[in-house]
C-alpha positions as CSV (number, residue, x, y, z in Angstrom):
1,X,-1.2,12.4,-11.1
2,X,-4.2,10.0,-10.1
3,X,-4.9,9.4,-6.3
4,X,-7.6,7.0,-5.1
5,X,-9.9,8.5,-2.9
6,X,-12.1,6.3,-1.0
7,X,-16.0,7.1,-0.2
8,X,-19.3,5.5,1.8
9,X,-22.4,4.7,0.1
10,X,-25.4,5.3,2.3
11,X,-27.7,2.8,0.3
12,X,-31.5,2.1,2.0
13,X,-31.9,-2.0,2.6
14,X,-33.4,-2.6,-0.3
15,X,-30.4,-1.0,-2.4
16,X,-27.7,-2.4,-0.3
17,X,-29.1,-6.1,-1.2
18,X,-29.2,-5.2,-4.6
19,X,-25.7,-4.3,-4.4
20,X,-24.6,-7.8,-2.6
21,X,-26.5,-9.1,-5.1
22,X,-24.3,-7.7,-7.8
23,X,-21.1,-8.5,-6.2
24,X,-22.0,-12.0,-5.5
25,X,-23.3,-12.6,-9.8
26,X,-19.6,-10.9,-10.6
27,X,-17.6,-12.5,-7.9
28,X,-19.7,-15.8,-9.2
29,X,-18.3,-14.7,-13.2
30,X,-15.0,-14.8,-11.9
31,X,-15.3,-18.1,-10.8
32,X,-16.4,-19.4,-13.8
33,X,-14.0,-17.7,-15.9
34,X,-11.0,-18.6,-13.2
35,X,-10.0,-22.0,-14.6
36,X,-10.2,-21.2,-18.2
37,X,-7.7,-18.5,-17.6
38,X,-5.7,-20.7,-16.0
39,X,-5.2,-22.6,-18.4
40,X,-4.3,-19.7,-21.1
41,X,-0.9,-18.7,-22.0
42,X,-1.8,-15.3,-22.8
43,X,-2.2,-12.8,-19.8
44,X,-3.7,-10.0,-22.5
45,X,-6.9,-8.4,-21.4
46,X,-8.2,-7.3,-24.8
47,X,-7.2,-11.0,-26.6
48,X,-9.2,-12.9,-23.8
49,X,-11.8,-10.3,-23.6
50,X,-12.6,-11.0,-27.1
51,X,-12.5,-14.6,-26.2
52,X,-14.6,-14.8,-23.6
53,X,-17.0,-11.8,-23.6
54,X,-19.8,-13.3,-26.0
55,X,-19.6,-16.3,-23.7
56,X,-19.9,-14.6,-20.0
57,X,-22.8,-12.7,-21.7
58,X,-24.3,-16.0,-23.3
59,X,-23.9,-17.9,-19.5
60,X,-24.6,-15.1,-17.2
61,X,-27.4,-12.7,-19.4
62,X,-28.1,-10.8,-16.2
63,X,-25.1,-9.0,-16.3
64,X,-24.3,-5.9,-17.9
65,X,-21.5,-5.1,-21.2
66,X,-19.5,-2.8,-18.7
67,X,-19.1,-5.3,-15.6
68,X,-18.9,-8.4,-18.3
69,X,-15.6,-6.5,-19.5
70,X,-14.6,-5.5,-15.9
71,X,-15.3,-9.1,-14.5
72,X,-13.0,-10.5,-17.6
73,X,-10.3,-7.8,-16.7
74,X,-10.7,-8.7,-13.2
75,X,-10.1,-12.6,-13.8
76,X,-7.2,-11.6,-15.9
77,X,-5.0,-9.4,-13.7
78,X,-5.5,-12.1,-10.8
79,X,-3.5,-14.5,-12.5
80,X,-0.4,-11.7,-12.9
81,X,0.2,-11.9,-9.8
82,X,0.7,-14.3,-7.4
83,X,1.8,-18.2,-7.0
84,X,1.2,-19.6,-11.3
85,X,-0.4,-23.0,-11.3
86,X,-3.1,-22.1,-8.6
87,X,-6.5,-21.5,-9.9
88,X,-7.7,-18.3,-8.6
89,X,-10.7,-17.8,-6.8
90,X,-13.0,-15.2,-5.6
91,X,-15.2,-14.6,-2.6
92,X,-19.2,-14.0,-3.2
93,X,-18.5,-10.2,-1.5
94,X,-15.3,-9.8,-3.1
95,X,-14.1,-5.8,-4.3
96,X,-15.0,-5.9,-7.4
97,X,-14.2,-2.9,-10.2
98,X,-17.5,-1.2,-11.8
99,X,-16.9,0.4,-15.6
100,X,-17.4,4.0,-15.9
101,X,-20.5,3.1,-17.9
102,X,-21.6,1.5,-15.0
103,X,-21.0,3.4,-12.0
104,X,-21.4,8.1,-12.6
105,X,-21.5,10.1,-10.1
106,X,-24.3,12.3,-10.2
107,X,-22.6,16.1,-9.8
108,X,-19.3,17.2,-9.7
109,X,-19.7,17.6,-6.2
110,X,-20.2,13.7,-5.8
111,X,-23.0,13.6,-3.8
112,X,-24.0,10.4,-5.0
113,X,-23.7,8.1,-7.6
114,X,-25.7,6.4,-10.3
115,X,-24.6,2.8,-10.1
116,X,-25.5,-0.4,-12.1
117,X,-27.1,-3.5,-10.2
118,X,-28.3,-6.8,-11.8
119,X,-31.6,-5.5,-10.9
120,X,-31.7,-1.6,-12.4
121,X,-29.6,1.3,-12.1
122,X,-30.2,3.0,-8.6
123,X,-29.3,6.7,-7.2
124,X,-27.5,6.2,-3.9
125,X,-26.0,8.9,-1.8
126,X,-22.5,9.2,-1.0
127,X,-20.8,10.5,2.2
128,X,-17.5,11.7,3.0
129,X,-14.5,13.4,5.0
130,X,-13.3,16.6,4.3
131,X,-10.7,16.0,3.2
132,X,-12.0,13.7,0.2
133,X,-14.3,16.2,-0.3
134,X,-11.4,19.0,-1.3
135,X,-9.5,16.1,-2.8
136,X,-12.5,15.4,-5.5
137,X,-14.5,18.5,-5.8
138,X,-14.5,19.7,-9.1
139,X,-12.1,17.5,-10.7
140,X,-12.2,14.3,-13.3
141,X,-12.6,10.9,-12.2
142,X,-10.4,8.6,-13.9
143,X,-11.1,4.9,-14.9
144,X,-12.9,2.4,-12.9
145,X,-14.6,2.8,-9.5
146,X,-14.4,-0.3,-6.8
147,X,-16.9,-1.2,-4.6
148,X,-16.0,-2.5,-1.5
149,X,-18.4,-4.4,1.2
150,X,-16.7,-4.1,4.4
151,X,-18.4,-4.4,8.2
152,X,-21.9,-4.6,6.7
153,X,-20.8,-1.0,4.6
154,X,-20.4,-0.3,1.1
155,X,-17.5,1.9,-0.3
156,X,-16.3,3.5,-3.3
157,X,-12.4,3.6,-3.7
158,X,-12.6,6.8,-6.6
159,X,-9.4,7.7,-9.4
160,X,-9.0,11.2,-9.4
161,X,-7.1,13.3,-11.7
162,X,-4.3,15.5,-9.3
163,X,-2.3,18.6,-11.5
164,X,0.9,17.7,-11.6
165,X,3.1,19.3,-9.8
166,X,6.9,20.2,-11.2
167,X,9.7,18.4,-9.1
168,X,11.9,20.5,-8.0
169,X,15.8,20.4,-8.4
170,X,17.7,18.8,-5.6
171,X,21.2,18.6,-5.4
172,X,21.5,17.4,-1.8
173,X,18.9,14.2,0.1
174,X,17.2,13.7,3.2
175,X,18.5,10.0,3.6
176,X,16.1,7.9,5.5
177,X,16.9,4.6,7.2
178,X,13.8,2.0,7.9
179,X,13.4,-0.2,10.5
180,X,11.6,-2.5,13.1
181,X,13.2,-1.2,16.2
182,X,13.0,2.3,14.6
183,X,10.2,2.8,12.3
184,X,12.5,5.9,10.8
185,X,16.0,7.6,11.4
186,X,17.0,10.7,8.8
187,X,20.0,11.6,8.4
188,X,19.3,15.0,10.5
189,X,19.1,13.0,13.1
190,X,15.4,12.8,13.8
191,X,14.2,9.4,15.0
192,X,10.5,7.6,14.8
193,X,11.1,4.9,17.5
194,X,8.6,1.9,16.9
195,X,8.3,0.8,20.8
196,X,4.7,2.5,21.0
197,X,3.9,0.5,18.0
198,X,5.0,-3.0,18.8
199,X,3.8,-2.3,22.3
200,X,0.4,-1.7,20.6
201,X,0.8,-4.8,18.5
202,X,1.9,-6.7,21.3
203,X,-1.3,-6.1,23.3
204,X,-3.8,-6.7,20.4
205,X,-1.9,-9.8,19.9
206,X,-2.7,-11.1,23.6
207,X,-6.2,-9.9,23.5
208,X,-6.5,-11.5,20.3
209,X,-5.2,-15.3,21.9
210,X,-7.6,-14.7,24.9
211,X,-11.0,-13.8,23.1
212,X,-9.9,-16.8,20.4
213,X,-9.6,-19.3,23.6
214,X,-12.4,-18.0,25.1
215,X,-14.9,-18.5,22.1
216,X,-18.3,-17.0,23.3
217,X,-20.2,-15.2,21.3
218,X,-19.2,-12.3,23.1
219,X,-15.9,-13.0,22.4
220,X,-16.6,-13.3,18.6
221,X,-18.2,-9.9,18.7
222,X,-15.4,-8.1,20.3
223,X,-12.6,-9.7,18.0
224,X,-14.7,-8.5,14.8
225,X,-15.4,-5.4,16.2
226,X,-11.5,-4.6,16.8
227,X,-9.9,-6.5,13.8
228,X,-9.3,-3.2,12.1
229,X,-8.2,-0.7,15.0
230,X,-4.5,-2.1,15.2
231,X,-4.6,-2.2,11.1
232,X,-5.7,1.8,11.5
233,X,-3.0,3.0,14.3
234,X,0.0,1.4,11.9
235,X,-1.6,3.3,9.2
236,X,-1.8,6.3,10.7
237,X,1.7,6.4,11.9
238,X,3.0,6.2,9.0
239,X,1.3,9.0,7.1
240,X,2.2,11.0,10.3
241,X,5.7,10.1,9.4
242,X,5.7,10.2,6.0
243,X,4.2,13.5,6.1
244,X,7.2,15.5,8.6
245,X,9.4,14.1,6.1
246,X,8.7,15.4,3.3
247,X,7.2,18.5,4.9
248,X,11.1,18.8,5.9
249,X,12.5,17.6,2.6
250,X,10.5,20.3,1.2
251,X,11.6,23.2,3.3
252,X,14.9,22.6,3.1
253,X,15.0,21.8,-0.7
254,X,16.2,18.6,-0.7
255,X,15.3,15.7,-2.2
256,X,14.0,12.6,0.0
257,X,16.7,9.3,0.2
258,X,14.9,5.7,0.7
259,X,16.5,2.2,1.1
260,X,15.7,-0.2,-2.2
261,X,14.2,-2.8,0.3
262,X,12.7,-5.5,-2.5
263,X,12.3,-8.7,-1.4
264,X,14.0,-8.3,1.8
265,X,11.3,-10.5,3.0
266,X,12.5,-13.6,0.8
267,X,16.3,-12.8,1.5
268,X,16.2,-12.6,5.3
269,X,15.4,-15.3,7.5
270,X,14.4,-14.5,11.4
271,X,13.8,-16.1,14.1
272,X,10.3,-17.8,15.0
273,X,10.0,-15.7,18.0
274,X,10.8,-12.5,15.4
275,X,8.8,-13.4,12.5
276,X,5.3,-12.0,13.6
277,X,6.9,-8.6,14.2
278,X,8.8,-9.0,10.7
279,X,6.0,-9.9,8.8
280,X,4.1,-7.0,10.2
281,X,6.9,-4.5,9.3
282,X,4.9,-1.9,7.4
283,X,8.0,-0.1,5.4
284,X,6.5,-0.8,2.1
285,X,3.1,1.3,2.9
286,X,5.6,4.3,4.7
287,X,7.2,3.7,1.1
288,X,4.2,4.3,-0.7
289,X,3.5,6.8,1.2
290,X,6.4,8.9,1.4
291,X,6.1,8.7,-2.7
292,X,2.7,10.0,-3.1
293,X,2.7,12.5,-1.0
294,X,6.8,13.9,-2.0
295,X,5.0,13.7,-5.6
296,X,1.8,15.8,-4.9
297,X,4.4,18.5,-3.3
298,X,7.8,18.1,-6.2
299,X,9.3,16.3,-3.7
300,X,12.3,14.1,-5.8
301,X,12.2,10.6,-4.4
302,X,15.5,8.4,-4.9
303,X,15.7,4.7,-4.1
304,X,19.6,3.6,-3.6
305,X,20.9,0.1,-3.1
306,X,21.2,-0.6,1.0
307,X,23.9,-2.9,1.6
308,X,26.4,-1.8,3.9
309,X,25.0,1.6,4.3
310,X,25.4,0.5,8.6
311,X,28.8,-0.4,8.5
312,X,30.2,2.2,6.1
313,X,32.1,4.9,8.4
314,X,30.6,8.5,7.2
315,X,33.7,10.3,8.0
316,X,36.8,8.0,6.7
317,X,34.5,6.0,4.0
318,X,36.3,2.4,6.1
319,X,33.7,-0.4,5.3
320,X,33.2,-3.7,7.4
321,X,31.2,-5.6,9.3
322,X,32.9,-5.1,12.5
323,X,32.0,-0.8,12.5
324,X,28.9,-2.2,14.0
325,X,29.6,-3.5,17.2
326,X,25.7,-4.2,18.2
327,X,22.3,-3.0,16.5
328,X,22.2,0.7,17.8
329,X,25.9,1.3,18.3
330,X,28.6,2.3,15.5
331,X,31.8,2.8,16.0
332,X,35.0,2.7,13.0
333,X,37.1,0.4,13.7
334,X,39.7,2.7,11.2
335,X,39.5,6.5,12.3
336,X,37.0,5.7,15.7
337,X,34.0,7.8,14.6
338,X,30.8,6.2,16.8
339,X,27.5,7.6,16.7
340,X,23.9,5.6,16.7
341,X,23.7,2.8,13.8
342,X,20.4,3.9,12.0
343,X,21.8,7.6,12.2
344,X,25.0,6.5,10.3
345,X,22.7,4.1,7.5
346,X,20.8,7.6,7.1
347,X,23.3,9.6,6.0
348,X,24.9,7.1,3.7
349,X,21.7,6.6,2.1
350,X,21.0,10.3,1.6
351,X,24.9,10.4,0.6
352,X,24.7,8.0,-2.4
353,X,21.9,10.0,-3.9
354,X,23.9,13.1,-3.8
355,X,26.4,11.0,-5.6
356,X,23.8,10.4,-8.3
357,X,24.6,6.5,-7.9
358,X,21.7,5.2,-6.1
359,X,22.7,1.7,-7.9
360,X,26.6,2.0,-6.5
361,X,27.0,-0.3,-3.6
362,X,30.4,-0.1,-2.0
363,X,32.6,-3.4,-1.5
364,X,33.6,-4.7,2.4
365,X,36.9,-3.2,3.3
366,X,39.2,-5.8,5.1
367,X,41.7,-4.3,6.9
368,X,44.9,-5.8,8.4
């Protein structure tokens, strides 16, 4: 298993130049080689390495063999994602990915790092949590490193190499239903209720509008200062979730149950007055979460197909639309079985992965 693992350079002023330096001639690479790949029909990294790699080195002889690879790689894997037809392009501090020739640490300890600048290799020390620390320690870095400029600081996001750990055998799910109004409901009943959050949003949203009309330099001061602190309490949130989950999952043997919630963003449309607090709806990153972490501990994970897992009755299997009279309230309109709406998704959820169907999704009912 690889987990990345991210770590502060402490470089001295003269390094840290160096280092914007070297972002700015790669970001600049990938600029020049953006509208060329654009115009390629192959999306191969080795086929338009060997294209292009003589000619980045030919343009740009400052830059190293490792980083004129990385920058090609770079440029390539830009265009495999996103809009097609728009020309890529990259900002002068831009992450960028450093080769392993280019960037070593320089114990296993990693107390620093040897990393390659367009103006000589230089030692620069590294800091970090404890928790890193226990997560890196001794074991094998994997692939490339980033380097990140951020708030005038320069970070490392690190591969590392996890054991594997073997899944266990679960015959019976933790379902778990995700939403806005509750961030999490399992099917044991435990509920994550996402007021606190949106309040928070809510109030970094207004402080946000006043500092923008305002537009001292005060007020430009403050907003860059706290651009990040709304970004970090979501974040946070959801590890805490993600972790009593699987913590839970674990204990009990059972395997975890999730909603298969691609694209949902495409498929639903919202109101104008909703659409900040959709787009701000953080379930993929509890996703991600919830998979790394049920992974490091042999957690199963199954993803099952959602529709009609809030209007499906648990106790007489009666499906339609009008079991749910309003968005917190279920009630069967067949055999009268009520209880909360997220509640009832959860259990559905963990029910069709105990059915080994997460795929099955179960036709409306219409009744007479």
């Amino acid at each position: 298993m690889i987990l990345t693992q991210q770590v502060q350079l402490k470089p001295t002023e003269q390094q840290a130049e160096k280092l914007k330096a070297t972002l700015e001639l790669c970001n600049e690479v990938c600029n020049w080689l953006s509208p060329q790949i654009a115009e390629e029909k192959s999306r191969s990294r080795m086929k338009l390495q060997k294209k292009y790699y003589y000619q980045v080195r030919e343009q740009f002889p400052k830059i190293g063999a490792g980083q004129t690879i990385m920058t090609i790689w770079q440029t390539v894997d830009s265009y495999k994602a996103g809009k097609k037809g728009i020309v890529r392009t990259f900002r002068p501090h831009g992450a960028m990915p450093f080769h392993p020739n280019c960037m070593r640490p320089l114990d296993s300890a990693i107390s620093g790092v040897s990393i390659w600048t367009c103006d000589g290799r230089e030692k620069i020390p590294v800091v970090m949590g404890d928790y890193q620390r226990e997560m890196i320690e001794g074991r094998k870095l994997r692939g490339e490193a980033d380097l990140i400029y951020r708030d005038n600081k320069f970070y490392l996001h690190l591969a590392v190499e996890i054991p594997d750990v073997e899944v266990q055998e679960a015959f019976w799910h933790l379902g778990v239903d995700m939403g806005i109004k509750n961030i999490a409901v399992d099917s044991d009943g435990t509920v994550w209720a996402g007021n606190h959050l949106q309040n928070v949003r809510c109030r970094y949203d207004r402080l946000r509008a006043k500092l923008q009309a305002k537009g001292t330099k005060s007020a430009k001061r403050l907003l860059k200062k706290r651009r990040h602190k709304e970004q970090r309490f979501a974040r946070d949130v959801n590890h805490c979730i993600s972790k009593q989950l699987i913590l839970k999952a674990k204990d009990t043997g059972r395997g975890i149950a999730l909603e298969d919630l691609t694209g949902i963003r495409d498929r639903v449309t919202v109101r104008k007055s909703q659409r900040r607090i959709h787009s701000s709806w953080g379930f993929y990153q509890l996703r991600m979460f919830i998979g790394y972490k049920a992974e490091m501990r042999g957690v199963p994970v199954v993803h099952v197909d959602p529709r009609n897992t809030s209007r499906t009755c648990p106790r007489c299997g009666h499906v339609a639309k009008e079991n749910r009279k309003t968005r917190d309230k279920f009630v069967c309109v067949s055999c009268g079985f009520a209880g909360p709406a997220d509640h009832i998704a959860a259990i559905n959820i963990g029910r069709r992965a105990d059915a080994r169907q997460p795929n099955a999704a179960c036709d409306e009912v219409k009744t007479a």
